[in-house]
Every structure is written in structure tokens, then in C-alpha cells.
C-alpha positions as CSV (number, residue, x, y, z in Angstrom):
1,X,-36.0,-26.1,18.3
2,X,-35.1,-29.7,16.9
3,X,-37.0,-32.7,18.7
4,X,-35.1,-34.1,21.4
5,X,-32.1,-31.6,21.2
6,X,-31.3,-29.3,24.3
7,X,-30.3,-26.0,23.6
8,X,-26.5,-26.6,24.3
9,X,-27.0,-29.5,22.0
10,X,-27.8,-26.8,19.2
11,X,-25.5,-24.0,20.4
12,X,-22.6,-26.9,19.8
13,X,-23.9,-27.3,16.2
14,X,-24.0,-24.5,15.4
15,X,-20.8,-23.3,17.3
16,X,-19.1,-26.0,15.0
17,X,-20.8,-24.7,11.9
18,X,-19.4,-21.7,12.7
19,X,-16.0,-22.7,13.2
20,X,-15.7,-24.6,10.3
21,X,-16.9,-21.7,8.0
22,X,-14.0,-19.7,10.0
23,X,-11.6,-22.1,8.8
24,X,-12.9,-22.1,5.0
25,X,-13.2,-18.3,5.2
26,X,-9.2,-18.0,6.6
27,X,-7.7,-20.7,4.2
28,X,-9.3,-18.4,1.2
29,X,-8.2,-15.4,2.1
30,X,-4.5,-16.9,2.3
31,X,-5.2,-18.7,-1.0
32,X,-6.5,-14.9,-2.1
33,X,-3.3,-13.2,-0.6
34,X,-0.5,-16.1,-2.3
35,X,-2.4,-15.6,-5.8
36,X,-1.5,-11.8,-5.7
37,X,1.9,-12.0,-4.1
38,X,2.4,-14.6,-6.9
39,X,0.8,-12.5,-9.7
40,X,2.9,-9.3,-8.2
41,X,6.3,-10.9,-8.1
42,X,5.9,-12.6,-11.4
43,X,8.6,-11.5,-14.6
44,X,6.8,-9.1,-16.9
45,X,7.7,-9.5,-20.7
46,X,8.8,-5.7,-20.5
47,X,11.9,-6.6,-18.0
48,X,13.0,-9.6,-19.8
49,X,13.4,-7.4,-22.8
50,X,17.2,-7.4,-25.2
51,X,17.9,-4.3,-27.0
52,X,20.4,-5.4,-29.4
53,X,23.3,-3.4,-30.1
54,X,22.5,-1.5,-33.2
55,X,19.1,-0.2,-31.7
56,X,19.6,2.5,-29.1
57,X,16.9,4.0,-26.3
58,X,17.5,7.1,-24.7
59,X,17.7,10.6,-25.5
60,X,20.4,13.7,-26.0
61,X,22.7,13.7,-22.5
62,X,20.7,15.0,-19.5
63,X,17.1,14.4,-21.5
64,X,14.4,11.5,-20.2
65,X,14.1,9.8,-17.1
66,X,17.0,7.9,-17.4
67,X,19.6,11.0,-17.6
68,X,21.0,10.5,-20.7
69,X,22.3,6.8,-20.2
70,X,21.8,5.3,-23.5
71,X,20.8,1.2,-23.5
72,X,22.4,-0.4,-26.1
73,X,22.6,-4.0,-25.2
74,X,25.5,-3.9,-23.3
75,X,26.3,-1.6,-20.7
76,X,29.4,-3.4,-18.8
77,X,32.4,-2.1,-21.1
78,X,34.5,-4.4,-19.3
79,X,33.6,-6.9,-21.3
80,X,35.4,-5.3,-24.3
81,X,38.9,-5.7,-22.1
82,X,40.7,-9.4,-21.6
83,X,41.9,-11.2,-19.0
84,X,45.3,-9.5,-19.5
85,X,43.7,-6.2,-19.6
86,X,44.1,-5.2,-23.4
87,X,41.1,-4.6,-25.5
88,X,39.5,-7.6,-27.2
89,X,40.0,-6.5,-30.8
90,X,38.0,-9.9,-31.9
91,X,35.4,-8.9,-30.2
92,X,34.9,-5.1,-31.4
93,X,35.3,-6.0,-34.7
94,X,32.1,-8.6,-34.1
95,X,30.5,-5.7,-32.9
96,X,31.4,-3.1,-35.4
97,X,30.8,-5.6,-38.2
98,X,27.1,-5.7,-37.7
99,X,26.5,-2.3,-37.8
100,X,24.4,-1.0,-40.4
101,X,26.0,1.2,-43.3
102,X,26.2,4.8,-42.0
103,X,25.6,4.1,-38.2
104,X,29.1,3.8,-36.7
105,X,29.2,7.8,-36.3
106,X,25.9,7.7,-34.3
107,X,27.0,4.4,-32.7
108,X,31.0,5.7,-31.3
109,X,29.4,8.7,-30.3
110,X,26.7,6.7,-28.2
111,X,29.3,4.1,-27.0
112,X,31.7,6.7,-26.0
113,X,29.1,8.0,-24.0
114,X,29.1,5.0,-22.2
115,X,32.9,4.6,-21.9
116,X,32.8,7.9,-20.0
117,X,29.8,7.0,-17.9
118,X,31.6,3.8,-17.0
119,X,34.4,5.8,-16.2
120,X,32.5,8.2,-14.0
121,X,31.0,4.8,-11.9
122,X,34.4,3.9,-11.5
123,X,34.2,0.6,-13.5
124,X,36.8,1.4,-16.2
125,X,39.7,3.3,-15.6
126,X,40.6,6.8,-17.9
127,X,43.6,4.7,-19.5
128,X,41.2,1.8,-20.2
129,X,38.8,4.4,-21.8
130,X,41.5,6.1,-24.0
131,X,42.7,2.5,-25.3
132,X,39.2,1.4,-25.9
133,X,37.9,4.7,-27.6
134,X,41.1,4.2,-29.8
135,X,40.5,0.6,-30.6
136,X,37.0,1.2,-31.7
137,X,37.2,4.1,-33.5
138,X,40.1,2.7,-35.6
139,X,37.6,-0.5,-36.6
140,X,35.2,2.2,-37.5
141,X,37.1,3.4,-39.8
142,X,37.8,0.2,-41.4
143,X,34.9,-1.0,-41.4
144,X,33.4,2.6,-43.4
């Protein structure tokens, strides 16, 4: 016992002490618990990842974790239709330009895949389908 201190003098000390570490312990372990929450919700460079058009993930139909869906860049085929609803010719002949010589058979096959995936979601109708699987397989062919 300190000189001249009662005993509830030092049980107040030390009762403060006490508190105070309480307070530093808490406002660490919510420091502790943002820092993972933050580290945990932050992007990955995996999921920020472009597969361009001409390179193609995914397996035969019905193979992989993913079911057969192939990723090839683009996978709303929407985008190939105007406002009007007829194909964008200028901008399947962007796409079928860049592909490399001796890919557009593996790349219609692959995108028609898609076109009847999107049909089966109910994004693109069966006449939109027919039209677009018509429209690129004719700038295939041009392009060969």
C-alpha cells in the first residue's frame, strides 16, 4: 500500500486503469474486425479480369463447372441488335474482322452456342437468333 492512500483510493486507480485498458482493448478489436471486413470485401485481380473475344474459356457443352457456357468477352447478345431491332452489321463485321485466320469455325460454333443459351434465358427471341446466326455466319464467310 502507497503512503497516505486508503484502499478505496487504490481500488479507484486501479478500477480506472482498468477501464481504460477495456476501452483500448475494444477500440482494437473493432479496428481488428474493419481491417478484415475491408480486406474481405476488397476487388480481387481475378474478378476484374476481360477475356477478349477471340480467347475462349470453357469446355465441350455440359463439361466444367460452369455447364458448358462459354466466356468470350461478351455474353449479352443483345448488344449485336439496334435500337430498331435489326442486327448491327457494323458491329459484327468489327467483331469478325479481328478474328484470327482459321478461327471463325471454332468462333460461330462457340457464339452460336451462346445465341441459343440466350435464347433459353429468354433474353433474345428465336427470330432474333435465326437473323443473327444468319448475319454472322454470312461475315464469316466473307471474311474466310
Amino acid at each position: 500500500m502507497k503512503t497516505g492512500q486508503s484502499i478505496e483510493e487504490l481500488y479507484l486507480g486501479e478500477k480506472k486503469k482498468s477501464q481504460i485498458l477495456m476501452s483500448a482493448t475494444v477500440l482494437l478489436s473493432l479496428a481488428l474486425v474493419g481491417s478484415i471486413t475491408a480486406y474481405v470485401k476488397k476487388p480481387t485481380a481475378s474478378s476484374n479480369t476481360f477475356t477478349p473475344p477471340s480467347q475462349f474459356a470453357g469446355g465441350p457443352p455440359g463439361s466444367g463447372e460452369n455447364g458448358g457456357q462459354f466466356r468470350m468477352g461478351f455474353q449479352d447478345m443483345t448488344q449485336f441488335f439496334k435500337d430498331d431491332g435489326s442486327v448491327d452489321t457494323a458491329q459484327l463485321d468489327e467483331l469478325t474482322s479481328r478474328l484470327p485466320a482459321g478461327a471463325s469455325d471454332r468462333f460461330l460454333e462457340r457464339l452460336t452456342l451462346n445465341i441459343d443459351q440466350a435464347v433459353t434465358d429468354g433474353k433474345l427471341t428465336q427470330d432474333q437468333a435465326t437473323k443473327l446466326k444468319a448475319a454472322l455466319e454470312e461475315r464469316a464467310a466473307n471474311a474466310q
